[in-house]
Z-matrix of the N, CA and C atoms (Angstrom, degrees):
N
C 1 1.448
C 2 1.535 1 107.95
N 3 1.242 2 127.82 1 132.81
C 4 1.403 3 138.42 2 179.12
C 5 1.359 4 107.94 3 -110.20
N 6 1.541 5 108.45 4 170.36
C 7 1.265 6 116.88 5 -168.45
C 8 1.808 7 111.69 6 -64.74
N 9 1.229 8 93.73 7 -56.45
C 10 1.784 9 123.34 8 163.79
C 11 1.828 10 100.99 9 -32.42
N 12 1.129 11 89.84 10 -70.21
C 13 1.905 12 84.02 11 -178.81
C 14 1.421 13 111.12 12 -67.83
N 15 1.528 14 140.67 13 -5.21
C 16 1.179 15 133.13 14 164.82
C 17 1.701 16 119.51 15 -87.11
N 18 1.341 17 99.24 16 -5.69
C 19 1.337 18 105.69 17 -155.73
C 20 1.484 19 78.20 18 -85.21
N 21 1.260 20 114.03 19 -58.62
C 22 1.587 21 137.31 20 -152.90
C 23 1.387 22 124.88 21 -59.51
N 24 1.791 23 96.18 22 -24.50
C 25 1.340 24 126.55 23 161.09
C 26 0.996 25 130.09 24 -41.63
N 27 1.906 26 99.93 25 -60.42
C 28 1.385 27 121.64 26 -171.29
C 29 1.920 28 109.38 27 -81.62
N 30 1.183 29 116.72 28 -26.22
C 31 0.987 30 120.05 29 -170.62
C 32 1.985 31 105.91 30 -91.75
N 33 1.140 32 96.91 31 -11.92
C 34 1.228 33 93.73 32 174.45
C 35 2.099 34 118.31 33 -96.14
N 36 1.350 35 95.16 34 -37.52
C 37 1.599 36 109.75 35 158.71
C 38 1.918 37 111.46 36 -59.95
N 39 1.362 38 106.35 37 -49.94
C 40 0.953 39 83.92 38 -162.65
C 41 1.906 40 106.77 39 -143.27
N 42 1.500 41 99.05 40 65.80
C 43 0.989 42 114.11 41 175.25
C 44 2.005 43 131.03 42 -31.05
N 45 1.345 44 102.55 43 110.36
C 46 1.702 45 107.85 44 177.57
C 47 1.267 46 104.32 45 109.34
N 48 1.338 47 136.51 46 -23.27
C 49 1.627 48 143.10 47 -157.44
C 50 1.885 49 87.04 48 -79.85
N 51 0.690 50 150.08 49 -26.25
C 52 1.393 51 150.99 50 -135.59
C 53 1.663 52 94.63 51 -112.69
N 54 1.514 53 117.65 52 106.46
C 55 1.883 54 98.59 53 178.95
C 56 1.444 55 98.35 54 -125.41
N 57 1.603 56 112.67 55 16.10
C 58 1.237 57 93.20 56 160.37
C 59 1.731 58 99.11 57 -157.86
N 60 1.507 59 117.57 58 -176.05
C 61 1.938 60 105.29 59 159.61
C 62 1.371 61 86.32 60 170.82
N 63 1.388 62 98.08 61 143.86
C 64 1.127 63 131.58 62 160.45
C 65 1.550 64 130.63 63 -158.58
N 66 1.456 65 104.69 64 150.22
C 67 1.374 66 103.70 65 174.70
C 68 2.127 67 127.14 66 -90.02
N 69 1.357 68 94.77 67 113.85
C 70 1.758 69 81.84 68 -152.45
C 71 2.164 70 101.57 69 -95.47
N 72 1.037 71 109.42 70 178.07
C 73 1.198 72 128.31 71 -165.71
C 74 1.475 73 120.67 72 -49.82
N 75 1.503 74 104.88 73 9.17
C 76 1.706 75 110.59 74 179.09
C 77 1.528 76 99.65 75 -122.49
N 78 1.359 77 115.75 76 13.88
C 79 1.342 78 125.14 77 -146.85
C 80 1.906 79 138.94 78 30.92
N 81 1.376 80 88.35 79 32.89
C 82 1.124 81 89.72 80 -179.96
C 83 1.727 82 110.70 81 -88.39
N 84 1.608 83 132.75 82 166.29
C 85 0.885 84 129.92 83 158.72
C 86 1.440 85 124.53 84 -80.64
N 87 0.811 86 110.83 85 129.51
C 88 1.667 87 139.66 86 164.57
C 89 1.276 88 131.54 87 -72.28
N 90 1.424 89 117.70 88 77.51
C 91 2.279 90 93.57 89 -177.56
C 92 1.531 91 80.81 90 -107.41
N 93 1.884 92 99.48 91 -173.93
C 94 0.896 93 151.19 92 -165.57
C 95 1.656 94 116.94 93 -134.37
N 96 1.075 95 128.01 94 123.65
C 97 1.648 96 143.46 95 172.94
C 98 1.506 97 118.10 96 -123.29
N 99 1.252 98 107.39 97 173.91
C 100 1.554 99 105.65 98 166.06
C 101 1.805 100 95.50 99 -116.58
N 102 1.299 101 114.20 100 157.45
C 103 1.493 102 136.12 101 172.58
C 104 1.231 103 92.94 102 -56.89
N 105 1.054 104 134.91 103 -18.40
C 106 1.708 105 117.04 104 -179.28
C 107 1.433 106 111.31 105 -91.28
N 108 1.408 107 120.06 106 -5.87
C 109 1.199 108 124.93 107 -155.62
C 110 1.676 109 97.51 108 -149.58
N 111 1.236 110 137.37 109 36.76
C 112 1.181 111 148.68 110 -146.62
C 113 1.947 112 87.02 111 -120.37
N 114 0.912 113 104.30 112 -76.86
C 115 1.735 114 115.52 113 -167.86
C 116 1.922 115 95.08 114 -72.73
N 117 1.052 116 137.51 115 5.18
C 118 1.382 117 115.10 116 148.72
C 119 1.400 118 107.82 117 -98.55
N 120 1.426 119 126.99 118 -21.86
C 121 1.894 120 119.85 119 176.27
C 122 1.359 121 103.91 120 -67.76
N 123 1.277 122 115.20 121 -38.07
C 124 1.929 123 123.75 122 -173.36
C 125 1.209 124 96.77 123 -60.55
N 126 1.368 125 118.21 124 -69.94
C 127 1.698 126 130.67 125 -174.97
C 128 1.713 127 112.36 126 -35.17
N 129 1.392 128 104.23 127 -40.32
C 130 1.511 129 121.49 128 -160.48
C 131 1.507 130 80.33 129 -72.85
N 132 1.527 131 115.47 130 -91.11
C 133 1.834 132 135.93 131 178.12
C 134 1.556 133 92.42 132 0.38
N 135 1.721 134 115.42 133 -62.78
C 136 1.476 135 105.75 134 -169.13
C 137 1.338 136 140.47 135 -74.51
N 138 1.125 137 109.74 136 -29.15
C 139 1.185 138 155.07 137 -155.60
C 140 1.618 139 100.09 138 -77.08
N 141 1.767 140 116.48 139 -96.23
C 142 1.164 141 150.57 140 173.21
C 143 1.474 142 97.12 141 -16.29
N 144 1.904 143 97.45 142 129.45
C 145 1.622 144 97.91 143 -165.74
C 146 1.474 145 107.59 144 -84.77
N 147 1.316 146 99.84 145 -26.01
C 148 2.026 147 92.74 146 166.55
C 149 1.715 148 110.95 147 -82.82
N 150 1.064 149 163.25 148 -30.29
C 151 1.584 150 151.46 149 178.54
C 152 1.086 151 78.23 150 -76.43
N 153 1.609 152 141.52 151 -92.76
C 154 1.779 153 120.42 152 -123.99
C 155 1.585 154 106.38 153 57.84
N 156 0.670 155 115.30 154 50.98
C 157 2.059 156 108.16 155 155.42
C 158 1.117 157 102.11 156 -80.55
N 159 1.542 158 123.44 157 72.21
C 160 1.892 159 121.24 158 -177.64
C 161 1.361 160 104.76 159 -72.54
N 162 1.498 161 122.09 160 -40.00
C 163 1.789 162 129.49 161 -160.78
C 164 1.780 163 100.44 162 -95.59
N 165 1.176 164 82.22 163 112.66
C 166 1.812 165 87.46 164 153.83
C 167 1.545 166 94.00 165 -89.66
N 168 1.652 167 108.82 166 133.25
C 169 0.985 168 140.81 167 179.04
C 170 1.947 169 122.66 168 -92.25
N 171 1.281 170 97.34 169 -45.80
C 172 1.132 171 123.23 170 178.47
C 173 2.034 172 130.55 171 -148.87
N 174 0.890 173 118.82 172 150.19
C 175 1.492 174 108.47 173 173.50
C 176 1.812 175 107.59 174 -140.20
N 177 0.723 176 159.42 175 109.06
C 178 1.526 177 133.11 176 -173.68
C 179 2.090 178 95.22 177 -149.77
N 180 1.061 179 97.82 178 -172.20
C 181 1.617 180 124.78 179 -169.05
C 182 1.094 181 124.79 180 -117.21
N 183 1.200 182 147.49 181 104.64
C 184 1.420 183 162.23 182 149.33
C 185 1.444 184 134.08 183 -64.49
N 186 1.487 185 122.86 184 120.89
C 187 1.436 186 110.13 185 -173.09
C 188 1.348 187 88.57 186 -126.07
N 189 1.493 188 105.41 187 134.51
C 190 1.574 189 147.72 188 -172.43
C 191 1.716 190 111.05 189 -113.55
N 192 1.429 191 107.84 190 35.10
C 193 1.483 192 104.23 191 -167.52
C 194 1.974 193 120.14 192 -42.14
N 195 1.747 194 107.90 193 -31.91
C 196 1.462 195 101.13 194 179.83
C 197 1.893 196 110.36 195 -72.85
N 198 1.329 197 104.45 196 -6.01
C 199 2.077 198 111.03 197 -177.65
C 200 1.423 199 93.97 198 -66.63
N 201 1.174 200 139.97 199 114.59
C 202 1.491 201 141.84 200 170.60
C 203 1.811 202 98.48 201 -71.33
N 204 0.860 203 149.51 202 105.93
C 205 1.455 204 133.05 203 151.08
C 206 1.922 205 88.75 204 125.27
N 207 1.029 206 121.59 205 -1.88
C 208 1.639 207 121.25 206 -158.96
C 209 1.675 208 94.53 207 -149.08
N 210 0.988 209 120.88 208 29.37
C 211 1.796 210 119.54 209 -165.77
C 212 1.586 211 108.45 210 -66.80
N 213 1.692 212 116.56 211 -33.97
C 214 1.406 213 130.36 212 171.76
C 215 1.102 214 115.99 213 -81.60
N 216 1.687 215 136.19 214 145.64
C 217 1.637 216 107.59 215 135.77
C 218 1.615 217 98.65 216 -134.25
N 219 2.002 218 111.53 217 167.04
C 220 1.118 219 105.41 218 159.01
C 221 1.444 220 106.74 219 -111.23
N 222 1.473 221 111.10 220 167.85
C 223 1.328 222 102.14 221 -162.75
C 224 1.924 223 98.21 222 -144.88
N 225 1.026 224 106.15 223 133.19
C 226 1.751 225 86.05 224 -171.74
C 227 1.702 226 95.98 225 -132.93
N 228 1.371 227 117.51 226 -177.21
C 229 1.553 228 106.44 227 -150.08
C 230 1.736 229 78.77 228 -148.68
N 231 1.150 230 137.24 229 95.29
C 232 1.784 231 133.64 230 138.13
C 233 1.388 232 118.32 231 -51.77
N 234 1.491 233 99.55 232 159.14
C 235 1.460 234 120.47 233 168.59
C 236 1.361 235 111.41 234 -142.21
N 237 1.529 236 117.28 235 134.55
C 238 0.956 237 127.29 236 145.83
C 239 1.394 238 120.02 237 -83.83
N 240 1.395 239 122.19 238 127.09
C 241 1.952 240 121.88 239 -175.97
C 242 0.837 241 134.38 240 -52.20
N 243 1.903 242 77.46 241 -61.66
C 244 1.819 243 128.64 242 -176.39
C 245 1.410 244 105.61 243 -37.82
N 246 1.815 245 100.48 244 -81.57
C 247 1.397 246 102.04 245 176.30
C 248 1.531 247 121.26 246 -114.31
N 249 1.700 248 100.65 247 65.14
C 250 1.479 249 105.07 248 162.53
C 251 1.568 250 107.55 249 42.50
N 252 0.654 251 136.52 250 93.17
C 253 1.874 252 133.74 251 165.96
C 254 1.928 253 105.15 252 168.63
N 255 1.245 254 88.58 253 150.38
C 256 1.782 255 103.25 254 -149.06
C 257 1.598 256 101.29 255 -125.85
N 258 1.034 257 138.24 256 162.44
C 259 1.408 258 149.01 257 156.09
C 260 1.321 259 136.11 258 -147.81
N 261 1.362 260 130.21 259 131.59
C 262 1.342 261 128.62 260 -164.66
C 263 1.207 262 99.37 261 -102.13
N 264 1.522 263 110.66 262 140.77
C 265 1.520 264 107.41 263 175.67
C 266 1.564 265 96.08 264 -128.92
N 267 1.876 266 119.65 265 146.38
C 268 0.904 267 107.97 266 174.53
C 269 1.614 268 105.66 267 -129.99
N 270 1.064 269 126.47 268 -170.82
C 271 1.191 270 154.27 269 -132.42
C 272 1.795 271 129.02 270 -170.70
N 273 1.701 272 119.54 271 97.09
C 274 1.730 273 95.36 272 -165.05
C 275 1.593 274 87.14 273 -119.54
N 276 1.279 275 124.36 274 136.39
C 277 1.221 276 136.71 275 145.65
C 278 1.664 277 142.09 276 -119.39
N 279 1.346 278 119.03 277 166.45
C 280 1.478 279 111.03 278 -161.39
C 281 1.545 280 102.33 279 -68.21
N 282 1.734 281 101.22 280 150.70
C 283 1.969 282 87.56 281 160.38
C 284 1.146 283 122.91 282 -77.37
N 285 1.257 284 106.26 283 -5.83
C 286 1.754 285 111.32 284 177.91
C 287 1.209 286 124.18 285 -90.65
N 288 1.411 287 113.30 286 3.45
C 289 1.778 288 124.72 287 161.00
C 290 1.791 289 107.72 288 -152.45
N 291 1.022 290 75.60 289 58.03
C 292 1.670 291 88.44 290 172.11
C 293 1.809 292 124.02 291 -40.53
N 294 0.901 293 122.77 292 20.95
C 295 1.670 294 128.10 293 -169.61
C 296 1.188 295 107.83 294 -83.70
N 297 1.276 296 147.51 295 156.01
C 298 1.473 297 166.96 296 155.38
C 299 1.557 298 118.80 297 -144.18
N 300 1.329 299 134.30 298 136.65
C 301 1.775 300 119.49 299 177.42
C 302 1.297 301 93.24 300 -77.11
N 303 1.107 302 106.55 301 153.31
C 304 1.473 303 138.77 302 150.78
C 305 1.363 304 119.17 303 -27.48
N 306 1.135 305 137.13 304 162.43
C 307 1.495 306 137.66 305 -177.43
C 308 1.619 307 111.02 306 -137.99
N 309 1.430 308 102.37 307 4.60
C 310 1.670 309 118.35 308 -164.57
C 311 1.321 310 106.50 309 -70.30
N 312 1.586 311 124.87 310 -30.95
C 313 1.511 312 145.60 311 156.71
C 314 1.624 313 100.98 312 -28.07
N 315 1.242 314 112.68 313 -38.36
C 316 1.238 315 96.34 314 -133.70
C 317 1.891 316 98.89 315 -129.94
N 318 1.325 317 117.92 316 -13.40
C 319 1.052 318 139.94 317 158.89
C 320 1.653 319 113.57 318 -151.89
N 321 1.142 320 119.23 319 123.14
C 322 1.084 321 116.48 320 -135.70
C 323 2.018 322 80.07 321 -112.47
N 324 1.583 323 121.54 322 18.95
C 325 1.317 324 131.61 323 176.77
C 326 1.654 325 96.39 324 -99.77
N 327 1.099 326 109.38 325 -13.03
C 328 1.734 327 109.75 326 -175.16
C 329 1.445 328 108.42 327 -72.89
N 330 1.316 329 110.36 328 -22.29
C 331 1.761 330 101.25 329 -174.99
C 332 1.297 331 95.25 330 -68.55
N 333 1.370 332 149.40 331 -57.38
C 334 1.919 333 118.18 332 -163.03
C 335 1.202 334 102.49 333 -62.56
N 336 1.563 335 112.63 334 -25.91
C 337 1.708 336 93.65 335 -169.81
C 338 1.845 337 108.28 336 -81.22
N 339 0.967 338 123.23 337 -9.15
C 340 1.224 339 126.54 338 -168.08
C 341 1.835 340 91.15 339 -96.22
N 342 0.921 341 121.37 340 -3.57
C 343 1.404 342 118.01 341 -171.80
C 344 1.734 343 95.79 342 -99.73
N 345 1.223 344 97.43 343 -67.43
C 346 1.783 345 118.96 344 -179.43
C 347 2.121 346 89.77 345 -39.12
N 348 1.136 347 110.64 346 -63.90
C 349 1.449 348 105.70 347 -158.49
C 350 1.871 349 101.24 348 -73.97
N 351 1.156 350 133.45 349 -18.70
C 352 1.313 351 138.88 350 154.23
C 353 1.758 352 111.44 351 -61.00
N 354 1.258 353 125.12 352 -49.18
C 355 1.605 354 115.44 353 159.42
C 356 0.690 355 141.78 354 1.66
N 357 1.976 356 88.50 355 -75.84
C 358 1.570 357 120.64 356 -143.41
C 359 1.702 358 96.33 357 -95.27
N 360 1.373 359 104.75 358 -42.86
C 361 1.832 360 102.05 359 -149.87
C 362 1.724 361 81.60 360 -120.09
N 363 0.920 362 142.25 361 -32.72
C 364 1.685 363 123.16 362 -175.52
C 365 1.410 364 81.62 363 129.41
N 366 1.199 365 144.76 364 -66.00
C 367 1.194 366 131.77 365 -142.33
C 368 1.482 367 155.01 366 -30.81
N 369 1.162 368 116.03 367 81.58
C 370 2.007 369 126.80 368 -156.16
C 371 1.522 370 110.26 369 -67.87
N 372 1.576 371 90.83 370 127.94
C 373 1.923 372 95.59 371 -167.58
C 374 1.521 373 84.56 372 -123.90
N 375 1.494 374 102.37 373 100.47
C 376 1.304 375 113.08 374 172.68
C 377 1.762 376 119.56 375 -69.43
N 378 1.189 377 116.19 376 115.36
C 379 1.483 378 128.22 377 174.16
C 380 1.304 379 92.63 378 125.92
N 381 1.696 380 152.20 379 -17.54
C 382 0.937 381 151.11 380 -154.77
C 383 2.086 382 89.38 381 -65.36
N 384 1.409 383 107.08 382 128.79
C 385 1.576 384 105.69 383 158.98
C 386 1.545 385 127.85 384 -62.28
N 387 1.043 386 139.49 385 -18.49
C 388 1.353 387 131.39 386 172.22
C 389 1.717 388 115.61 387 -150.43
N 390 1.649 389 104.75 388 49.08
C 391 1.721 390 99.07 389 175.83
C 392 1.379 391 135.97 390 -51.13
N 393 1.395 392 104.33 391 88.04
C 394 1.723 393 92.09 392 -168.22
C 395 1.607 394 94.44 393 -145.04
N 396 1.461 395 117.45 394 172.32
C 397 1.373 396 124.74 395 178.66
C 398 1.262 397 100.53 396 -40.16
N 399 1.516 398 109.76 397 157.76
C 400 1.929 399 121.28 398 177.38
C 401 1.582 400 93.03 399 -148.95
N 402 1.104 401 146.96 400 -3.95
C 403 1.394 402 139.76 401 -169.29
C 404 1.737 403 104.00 402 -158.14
N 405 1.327 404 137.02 403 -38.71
C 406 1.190 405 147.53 404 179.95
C 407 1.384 406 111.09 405 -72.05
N 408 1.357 407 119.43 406 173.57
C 409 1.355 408 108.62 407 156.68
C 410 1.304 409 117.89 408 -94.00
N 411 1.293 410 138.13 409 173.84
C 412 1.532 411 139.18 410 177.96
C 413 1.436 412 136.51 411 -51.62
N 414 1.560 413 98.38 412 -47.17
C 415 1.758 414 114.37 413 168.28
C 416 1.414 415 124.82 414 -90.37
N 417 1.762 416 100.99 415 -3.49
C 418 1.481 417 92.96 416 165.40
C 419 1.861 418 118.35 417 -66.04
N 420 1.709 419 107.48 418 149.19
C 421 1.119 420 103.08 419 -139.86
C 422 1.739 421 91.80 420 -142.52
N 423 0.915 422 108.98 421 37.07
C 424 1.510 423 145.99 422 -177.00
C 425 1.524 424 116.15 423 -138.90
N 426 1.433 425 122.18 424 144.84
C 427 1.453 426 123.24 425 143.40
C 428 1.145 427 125.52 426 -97.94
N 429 1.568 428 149.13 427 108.78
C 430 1.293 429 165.81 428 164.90
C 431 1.528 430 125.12 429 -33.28
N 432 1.377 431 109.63 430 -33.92
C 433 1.263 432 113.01 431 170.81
C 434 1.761 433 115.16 432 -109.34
N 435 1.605 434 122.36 433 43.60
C 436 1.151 435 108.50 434 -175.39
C 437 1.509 436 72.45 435 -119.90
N 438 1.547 437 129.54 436 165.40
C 439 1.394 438 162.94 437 -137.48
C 440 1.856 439 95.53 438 -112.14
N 441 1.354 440 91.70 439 7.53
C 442 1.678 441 86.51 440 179.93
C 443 1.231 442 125.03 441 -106.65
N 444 1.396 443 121.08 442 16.93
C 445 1.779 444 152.32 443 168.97
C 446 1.106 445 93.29 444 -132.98
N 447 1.867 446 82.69 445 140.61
C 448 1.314 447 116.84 446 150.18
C 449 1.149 448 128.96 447 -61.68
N 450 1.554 449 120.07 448 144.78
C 451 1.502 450 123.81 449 -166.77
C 452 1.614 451 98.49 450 -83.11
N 453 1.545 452 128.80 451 -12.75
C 454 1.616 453 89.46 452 -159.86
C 455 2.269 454 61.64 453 -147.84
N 456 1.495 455 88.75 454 168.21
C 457 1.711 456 95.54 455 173.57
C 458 1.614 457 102.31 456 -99.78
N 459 1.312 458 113.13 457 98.81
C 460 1.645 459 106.86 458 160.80
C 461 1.335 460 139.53 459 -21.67
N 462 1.436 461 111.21 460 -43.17
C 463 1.466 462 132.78 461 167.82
C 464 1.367 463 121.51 462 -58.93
N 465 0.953 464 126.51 463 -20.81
C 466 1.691 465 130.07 464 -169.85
C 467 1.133 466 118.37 465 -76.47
N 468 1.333 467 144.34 466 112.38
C 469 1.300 468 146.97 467 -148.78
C 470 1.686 469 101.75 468 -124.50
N 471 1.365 470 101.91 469 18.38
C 472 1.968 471 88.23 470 -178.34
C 473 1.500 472 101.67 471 -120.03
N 474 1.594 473 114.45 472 6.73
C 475 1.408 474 111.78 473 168.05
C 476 1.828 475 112.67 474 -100.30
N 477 1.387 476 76.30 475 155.23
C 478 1.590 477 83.95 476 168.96
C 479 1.458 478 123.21 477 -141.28
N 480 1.426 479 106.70 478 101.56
C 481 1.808 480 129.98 479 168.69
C 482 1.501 481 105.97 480 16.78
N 483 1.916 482 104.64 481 -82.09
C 484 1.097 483 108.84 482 -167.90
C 485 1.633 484 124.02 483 -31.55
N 486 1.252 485 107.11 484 -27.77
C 487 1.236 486 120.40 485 -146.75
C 488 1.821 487 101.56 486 -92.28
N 489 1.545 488 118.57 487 9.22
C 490 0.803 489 113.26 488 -132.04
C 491 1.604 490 76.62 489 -162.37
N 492 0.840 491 118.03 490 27.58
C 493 1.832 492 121.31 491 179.52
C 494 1.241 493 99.69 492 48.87
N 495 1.239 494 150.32 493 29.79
C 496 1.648 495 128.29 494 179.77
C 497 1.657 496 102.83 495 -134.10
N 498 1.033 497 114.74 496 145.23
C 499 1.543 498 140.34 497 173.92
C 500 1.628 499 98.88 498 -52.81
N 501 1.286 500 139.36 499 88.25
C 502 1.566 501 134.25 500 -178.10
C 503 1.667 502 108.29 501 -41.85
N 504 1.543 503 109.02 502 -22.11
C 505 1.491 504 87.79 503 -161.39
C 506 1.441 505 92.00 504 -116.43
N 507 1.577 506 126.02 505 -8.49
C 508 1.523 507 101.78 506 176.71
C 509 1.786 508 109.98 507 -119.37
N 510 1.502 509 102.61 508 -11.08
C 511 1.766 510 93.33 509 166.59
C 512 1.792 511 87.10 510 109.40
N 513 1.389 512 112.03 511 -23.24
C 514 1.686 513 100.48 512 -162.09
C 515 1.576 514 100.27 513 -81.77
N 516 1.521 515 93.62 514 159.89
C 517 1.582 516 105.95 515 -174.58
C 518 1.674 517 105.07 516 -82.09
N 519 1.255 518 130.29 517 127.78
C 520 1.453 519 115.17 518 151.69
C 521 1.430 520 137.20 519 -59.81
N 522 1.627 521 100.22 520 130.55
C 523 1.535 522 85.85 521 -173.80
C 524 1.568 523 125.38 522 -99.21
């Protein structure tokens, strides 16, 4: 099975759902959905007696802070076993309505990941059974992995660079 014949699959089952695809640099395939239409491509991926995408592989969260209207995405990773071959499907939504459904319906391994990717970036997976911190603490009131903090505190005067692979006075890494 090739990427081309998976693509062709989906577009032939389920004509228009597809708003974007590509094949990216690990050769895996790449589509694109809208959140409204997210849990019938998943359903399809699993479902469909030629793909078999039975394994969610992965699910996680992405922040795209320069995407005006697309600042989030989720992004989840299938497998087929049978015949070895994988697909990423993604997903872009606003940060200002951060919602996506749940996928727990449907792999019922998606709840930590739907928890873990709610954490990190804000992201609300409506229908999820128990959305709440999984790695953070509870009242933190921030997300940690969105692009909107700084990685290191400028102010801190008890570290030292060197120590830390970087040139103290110019920022560059040694190689």
């Amino acid at each position: 099975m090739t990427n081309e014949l998976v693509r062709a699959r989906i577009d032939q089952q389920l004509p228009g759902l597809l708003t974007a695809h590509e094949t990216a640099y690990d050769d895996m395939l790449t589509v694109e959905t809208t959140r409204e239409r997210i849990l019938e491509l998943l359903d399809f991926l699993r479902t469909d007696d030629e793909l078999q995408f039975h394994f969610l592989t992965t699910l996680c969260g992405i922040h795209y802070p320069e995407n005006t209207g697309r600042e989030l995405a989720v992004m989840y990773q299938l497998h087929n076993w049978q015949k070895n071959i994988r697909i990423r499907v993604k997903i872009f939504i606003p940060v200002s309505d951060p919602h996506v459904p749940s996928a727990t319906a449907l792999w019922p391994a998606a709840n930590w990941m739907e928890r873990e990717t709610y954490d990190f970036y804000g992201i609300l997976f409506d229908g999820h059974p128990n959305l709440t911190r999984i790695l953070n603490v509870e009242d933190l009131d921030v997300f940690p992995l969105r692009k909107e903090y700084k990685l290191e505190d400028g102010t801190r005067t008890d570290k030292d660079d060197r120590f830390f692979g970087r040139d103290g006075n110019t920022g560059r890494s040694f190689d």
